[in-house]
C-alpha positions in Angstrom: 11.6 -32.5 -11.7 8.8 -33.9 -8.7 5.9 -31.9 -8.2 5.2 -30.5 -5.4 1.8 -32.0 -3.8 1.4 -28.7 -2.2 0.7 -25.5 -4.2 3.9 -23.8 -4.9 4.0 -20.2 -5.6 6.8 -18.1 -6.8 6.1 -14.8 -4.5 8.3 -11.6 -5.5 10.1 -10.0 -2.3 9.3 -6.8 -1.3 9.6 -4.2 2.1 6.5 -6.3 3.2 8.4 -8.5 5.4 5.7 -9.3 7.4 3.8 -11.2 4.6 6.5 -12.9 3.4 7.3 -14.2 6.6 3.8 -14.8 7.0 3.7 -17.5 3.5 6.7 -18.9 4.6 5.6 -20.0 7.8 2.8 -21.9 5.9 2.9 -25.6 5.9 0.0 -26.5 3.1 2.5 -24.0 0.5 5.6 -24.0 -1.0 7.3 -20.9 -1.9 10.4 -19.8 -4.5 11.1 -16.3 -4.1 11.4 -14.0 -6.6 14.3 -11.3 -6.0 14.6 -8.3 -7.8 18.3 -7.2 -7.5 17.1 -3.3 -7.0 15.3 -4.1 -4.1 17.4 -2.9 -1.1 17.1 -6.5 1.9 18.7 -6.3 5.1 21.1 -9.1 6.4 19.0 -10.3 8.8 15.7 -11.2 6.0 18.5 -12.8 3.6 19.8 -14.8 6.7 16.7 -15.9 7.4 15.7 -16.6 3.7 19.0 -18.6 3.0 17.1 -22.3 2.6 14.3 -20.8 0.1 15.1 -21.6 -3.4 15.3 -18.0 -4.7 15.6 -16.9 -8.1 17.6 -13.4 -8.6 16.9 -11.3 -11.3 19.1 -8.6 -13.2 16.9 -5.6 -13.6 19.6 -4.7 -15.9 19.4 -7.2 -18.4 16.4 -7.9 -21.0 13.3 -9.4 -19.4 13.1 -12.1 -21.9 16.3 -13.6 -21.0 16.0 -13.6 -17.5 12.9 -15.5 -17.9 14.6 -17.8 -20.2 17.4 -18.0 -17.7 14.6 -18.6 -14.5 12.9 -21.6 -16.8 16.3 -23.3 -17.1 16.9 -22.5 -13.4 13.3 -23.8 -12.3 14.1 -27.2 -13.7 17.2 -27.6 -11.2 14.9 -26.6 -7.7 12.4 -29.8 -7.7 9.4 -28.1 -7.6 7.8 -25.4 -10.2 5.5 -22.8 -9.4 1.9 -22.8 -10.4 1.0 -19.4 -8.8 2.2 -16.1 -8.9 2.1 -13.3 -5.7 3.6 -10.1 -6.5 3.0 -7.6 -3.3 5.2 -5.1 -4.6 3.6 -1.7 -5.9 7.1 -0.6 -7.7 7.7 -3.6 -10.0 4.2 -4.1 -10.8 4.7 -3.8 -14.4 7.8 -5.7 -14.8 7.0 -8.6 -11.9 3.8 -9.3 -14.3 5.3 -8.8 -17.5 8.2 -11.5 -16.0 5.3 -14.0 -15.0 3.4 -13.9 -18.2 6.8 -15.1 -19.7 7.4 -18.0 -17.4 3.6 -19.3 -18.2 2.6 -18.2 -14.4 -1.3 -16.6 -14.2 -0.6 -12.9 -14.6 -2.2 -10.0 -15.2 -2.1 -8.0 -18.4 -0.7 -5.2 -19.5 -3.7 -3.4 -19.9 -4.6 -4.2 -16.3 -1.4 -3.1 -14.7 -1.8 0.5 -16.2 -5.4 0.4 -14.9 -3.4 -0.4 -11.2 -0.4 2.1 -11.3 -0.6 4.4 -13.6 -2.9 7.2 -12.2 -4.2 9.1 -15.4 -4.9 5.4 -17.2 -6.8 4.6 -14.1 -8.8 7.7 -14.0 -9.6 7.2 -17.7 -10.7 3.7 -16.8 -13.1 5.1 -14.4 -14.9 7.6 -17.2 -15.7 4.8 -19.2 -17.0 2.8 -15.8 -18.9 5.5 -14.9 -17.1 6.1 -11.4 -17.0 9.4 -9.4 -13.7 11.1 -9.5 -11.3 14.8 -9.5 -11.2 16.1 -13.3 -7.3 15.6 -14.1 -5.0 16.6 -16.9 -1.9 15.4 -18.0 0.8 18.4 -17.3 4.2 18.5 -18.4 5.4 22.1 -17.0 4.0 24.3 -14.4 2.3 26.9 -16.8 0.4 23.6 -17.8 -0.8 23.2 -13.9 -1.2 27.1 -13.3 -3.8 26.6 -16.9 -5.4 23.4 -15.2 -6.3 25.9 -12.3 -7.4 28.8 -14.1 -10.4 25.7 -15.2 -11.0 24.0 -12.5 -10.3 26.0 -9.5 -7.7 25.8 -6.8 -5.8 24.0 -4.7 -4.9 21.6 -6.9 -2.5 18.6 -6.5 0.1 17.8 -8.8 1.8 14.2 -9.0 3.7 11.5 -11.0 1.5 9.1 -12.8 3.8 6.2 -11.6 4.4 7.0 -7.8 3.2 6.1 -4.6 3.4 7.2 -0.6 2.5 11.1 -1.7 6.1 10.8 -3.5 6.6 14.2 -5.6 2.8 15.0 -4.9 2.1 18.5 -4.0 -1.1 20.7 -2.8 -0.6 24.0 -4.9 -3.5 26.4 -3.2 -2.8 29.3 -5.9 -0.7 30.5 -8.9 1.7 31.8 -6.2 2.1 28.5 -4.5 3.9 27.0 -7.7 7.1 29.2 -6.9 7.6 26.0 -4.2 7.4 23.8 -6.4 10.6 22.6 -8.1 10.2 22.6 -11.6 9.0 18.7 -13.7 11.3 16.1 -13.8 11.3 15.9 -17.9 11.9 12.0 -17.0 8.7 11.4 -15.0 5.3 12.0 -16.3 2.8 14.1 -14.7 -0.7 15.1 -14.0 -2.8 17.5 -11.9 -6.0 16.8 -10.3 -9.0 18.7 -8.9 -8.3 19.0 -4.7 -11.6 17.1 -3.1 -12.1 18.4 0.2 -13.4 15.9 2.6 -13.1 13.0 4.6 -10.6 9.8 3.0 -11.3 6.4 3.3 -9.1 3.3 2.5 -10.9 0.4 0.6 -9.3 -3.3 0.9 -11.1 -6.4 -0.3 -9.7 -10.1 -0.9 -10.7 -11.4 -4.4 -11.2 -15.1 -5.2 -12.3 -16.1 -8.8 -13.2 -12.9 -9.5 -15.6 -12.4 -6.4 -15.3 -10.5 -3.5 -15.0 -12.3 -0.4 -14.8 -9.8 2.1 -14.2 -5.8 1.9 -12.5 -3.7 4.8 -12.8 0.0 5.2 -10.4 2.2 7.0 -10.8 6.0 7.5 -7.8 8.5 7.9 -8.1 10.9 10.5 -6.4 13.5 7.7 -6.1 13.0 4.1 -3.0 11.6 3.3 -1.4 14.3 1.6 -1.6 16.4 4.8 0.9 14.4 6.7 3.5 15.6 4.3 3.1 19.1 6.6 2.5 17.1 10.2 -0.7 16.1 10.2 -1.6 13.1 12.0 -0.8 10.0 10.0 -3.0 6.6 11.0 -5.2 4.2 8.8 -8.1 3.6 11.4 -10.0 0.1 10.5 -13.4 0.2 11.5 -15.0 -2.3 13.7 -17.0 -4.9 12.3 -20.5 -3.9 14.0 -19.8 0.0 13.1 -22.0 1.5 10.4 -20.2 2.3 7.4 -20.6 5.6 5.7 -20.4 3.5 2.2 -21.3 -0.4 1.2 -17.8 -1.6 1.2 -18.5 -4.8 -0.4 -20.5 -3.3 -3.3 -18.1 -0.7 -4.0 -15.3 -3.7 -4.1 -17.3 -5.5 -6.4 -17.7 -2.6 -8.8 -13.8 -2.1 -8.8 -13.1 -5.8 -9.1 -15.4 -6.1 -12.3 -14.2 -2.9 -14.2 -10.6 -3.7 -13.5 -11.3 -7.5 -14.4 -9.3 -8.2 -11.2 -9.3 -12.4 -10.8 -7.6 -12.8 -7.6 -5.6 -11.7 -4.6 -5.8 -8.1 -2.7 -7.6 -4.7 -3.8 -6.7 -1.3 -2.1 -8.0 1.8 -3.3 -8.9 5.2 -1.4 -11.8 7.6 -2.2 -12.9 11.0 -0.6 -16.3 12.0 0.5 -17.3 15.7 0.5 -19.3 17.2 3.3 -22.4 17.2 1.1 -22.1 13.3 0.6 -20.1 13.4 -2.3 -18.0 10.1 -3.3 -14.7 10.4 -5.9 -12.6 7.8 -6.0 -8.7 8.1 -5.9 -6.6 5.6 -6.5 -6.3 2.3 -6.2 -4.1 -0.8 -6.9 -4.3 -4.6 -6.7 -1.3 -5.6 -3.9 -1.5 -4.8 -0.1 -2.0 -2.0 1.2 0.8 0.1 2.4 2.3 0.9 6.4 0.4 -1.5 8.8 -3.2 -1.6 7.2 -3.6 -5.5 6.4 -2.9 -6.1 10.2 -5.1 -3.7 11.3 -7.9 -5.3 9.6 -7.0 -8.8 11.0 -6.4 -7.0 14.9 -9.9 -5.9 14.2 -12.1 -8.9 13.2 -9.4 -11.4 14.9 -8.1 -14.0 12.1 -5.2 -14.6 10.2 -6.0 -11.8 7.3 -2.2 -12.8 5.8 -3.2 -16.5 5.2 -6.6 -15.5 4.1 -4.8 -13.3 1.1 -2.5 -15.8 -0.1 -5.1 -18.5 0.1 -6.5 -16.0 -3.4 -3.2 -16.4 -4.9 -3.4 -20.4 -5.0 -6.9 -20.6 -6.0 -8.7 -21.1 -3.0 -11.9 -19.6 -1.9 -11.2 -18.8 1.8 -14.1 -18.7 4.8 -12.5 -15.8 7.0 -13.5 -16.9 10.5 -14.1 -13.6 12.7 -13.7 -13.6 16.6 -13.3 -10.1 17.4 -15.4 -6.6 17.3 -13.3 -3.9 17.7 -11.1 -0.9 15.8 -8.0 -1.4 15.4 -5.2 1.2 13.8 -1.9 2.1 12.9 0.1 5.7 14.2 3.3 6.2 12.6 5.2 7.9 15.1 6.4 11.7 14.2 10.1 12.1 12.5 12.0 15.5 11.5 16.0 15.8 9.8 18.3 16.0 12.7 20.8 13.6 15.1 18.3 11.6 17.3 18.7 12.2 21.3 16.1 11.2 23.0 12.2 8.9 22.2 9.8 7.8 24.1 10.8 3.6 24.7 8.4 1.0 23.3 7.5 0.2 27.3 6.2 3.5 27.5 3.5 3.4 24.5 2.8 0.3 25.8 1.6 1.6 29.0 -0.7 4.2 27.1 -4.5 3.3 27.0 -5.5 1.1 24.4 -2.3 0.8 22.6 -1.5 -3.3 21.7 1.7 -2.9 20.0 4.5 -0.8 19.8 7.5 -0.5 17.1 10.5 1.6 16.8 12.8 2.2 13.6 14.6 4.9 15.5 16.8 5.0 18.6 18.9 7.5 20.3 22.4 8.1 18.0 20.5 7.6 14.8 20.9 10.3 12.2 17.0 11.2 11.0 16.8 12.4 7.1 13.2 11.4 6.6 11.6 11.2 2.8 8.9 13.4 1.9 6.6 10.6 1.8 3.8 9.5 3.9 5.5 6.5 5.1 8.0 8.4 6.7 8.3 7.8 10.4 10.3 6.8 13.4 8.2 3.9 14.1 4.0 2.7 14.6 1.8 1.8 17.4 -1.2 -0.4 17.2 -4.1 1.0 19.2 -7.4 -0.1 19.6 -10.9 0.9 20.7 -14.9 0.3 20.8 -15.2 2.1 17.7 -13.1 4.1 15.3 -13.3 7.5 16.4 -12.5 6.1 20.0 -9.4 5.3 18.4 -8.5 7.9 17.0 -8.8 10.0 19.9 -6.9 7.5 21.8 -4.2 8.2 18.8 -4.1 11.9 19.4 -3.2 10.8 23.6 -0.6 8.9 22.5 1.1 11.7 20.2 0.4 14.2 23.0 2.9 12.2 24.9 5.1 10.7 22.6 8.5 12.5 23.0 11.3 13.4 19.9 14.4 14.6 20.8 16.5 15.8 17.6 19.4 18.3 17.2 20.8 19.9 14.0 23.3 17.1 13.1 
């Protein structure tokens, strides 16, 4: 086998196309792909993926012998990966499991619970001394209508292992469980105390276990709101605004406890009227819809290269050449045959908006998730500051038109 005098990195596919194309288009990298067979590609991104060596791995069969079976497989390519990238939330556990086998920097175990699952990331919290909702594990609805009766209502109920607002529901009152279907037996559960407030998005980019830069977003609604039409956007906030929380610091505290090394931290936290901070969740892959360009619209650089610059064991020198905000709309959706929505040349035409994209057209047959990414598209917009874009936001849906009819 030659070795590559370029870091090579085995990067695990994911919906994220955007990145990947983004590391692929990199000539100081080399890249082997790491394909999960349950992940669901189009054509068009295998097409276009056909010349990377890619290794494909049968979710169905024992970890251990697909790792055996990618080592033997490795040794044919020509170059072997020193670096690992997984940007997918979903396989966290086994993409990091799978590169701890292979001999690739990983992390443990321990760490991906503290990263995905929600009630082992809370406990981490309570021993790091971090702000955040009471929360019980539930397995049946009596236990959330109990959990309640304690702590007061609404309360949300969730999956431990989830993301995008998947199965999470806002119960106001033991009468609001009725809606709720009753607990998959196959998923575990929790309830949390509702915090009331205002919700924030935290990223940062971690090298050698120091944060090199943090980026906040706000959301003009929390996020479980958009489940019942509330507007859904992840606002970045200009470099020059003032920040209602030290971004960095609050990075820095996350990175430590959670003995993060490398790479990209996203997390979200709530602060009350009063002042008060919780923190949420968060994870340590990029952020979800189009949040990791909104930073880099905002501060003008490559935030893509700057994030897989981490993974390889560089220290990267972000170079900023804009002051704005920048953030992301997904465009309304609702169940139905698709007749008629607004063109992309139309948004375009809309003040401040930079970039328009549609997943829908006319013909289409809508059947949208009840998840937060759910959509028929997104619009960039940008503004002075953030709350200039978010009324700019509100514009654009006050125009935006959605034809549907019952299918």
């Amino acid at each position: 086998m030659t070795t590559s005098q370029r870091p090579v990195v085995l990067l695990v596919e994911s919906r994220r196309a955007t990145f990947t194309d983004s590391v692929l288009s990199r000539d100081d990298v080399s890249v082997v792909l790491l394909r999960f067979d349950s992940v669901q590609l189009t054509p068009e991104y295998v097409e276009r993926t056909a010349d990377v060596p890619t290794f494909t791995l049968a979710t169905a069969a024992p970890l251990e012998e697909e790792a055996a079976r990618y080592l033997a497989w490795i040794e044919t390519v020509g170059e072997r990966p020193q670096y690992f990238c997984n940007p997918n939330e979903a396989l966290q556990a086994s993409a990091q499991r799978f590169a701890a086998l292979v001999g690739l920097p990983h992390l443990s175990e321990e760490q991906v619970a503290w990263v995905r699952n929600k009630k082992t990331m809370k406990d981490r919290y309570a021993e790091l001394g971090i702000p955040h909702a009471a929360y019980r594990p539930v397995t049946v609805l009596a236990d959330v209508e109990a959990f309640g009766a304690d702590h007061g209502w609404p309360v949300i109920l969730k999956p431990i292992d989830s993301d995008s607002c998947i199965g999470t529901y806002r119960i106001d009152s033991p009468a609001g469980l009725a809606d709720v279907p009753p607990l998959d037996p196959q998923l575990e559960w929790m309830v949390e105390q509702y915090i009331s407030g205002r919700e924030f998005q935290l990223c940062a980019v971690i090298a050698r276990g120091r944060v090199v830069d943090a980026y906040l977003s706000k959301n003009p609604r929390p996020i479980i709101e958009v489940l019942d039409g509330a507007i859904n956007a992840n606002i970045t906030y200009a470099p020059s605004e003032q920040l209602p929380v030290d971004a960095k610091e609050l990075a820095q505290q996350l990175t430590d406890g959670l003995g993060i090394p490398y790479g990209y931290l996203h997390g979200e936290f709530f602060l009350t009227e009063e002042g008060e901070f919780h923190m949420s969740e968060v994870a340590a892959r990029l952020s979800g819809c189009e949040v990791p360009m909104n930073h880099g619209l905002a501060y003008g650089f490559d935030f893509l290269r700057v994030i897989l610059d981490t993974y390889v064991d560089r220290v990267p020198v972000p170079d900023y050449t804009l002051d704005r905000a920048v953030g992301d709309l997904l465009l309304p959706t609702r169940p139905g045959l698709l007749v008629g929505i607004s063109t992309e040349e139309e948004l375009l035409r809309l003040p401040g908006v930079i970039g328009a994209h549609l997943t829908a057209q006319p013909g289409d047959l809508l059947d949208p998730p009840r998840a937060s990414h759910a959509s028929t598209g997104y619009v960039h917009v940008e503004g002075a500051t953030a709350d200039e874009v978010e009324q700019r936001m509100q514009a654009v849906l006050d125009h935006f038109e959605l034809k549907v009819v019952d299918a």
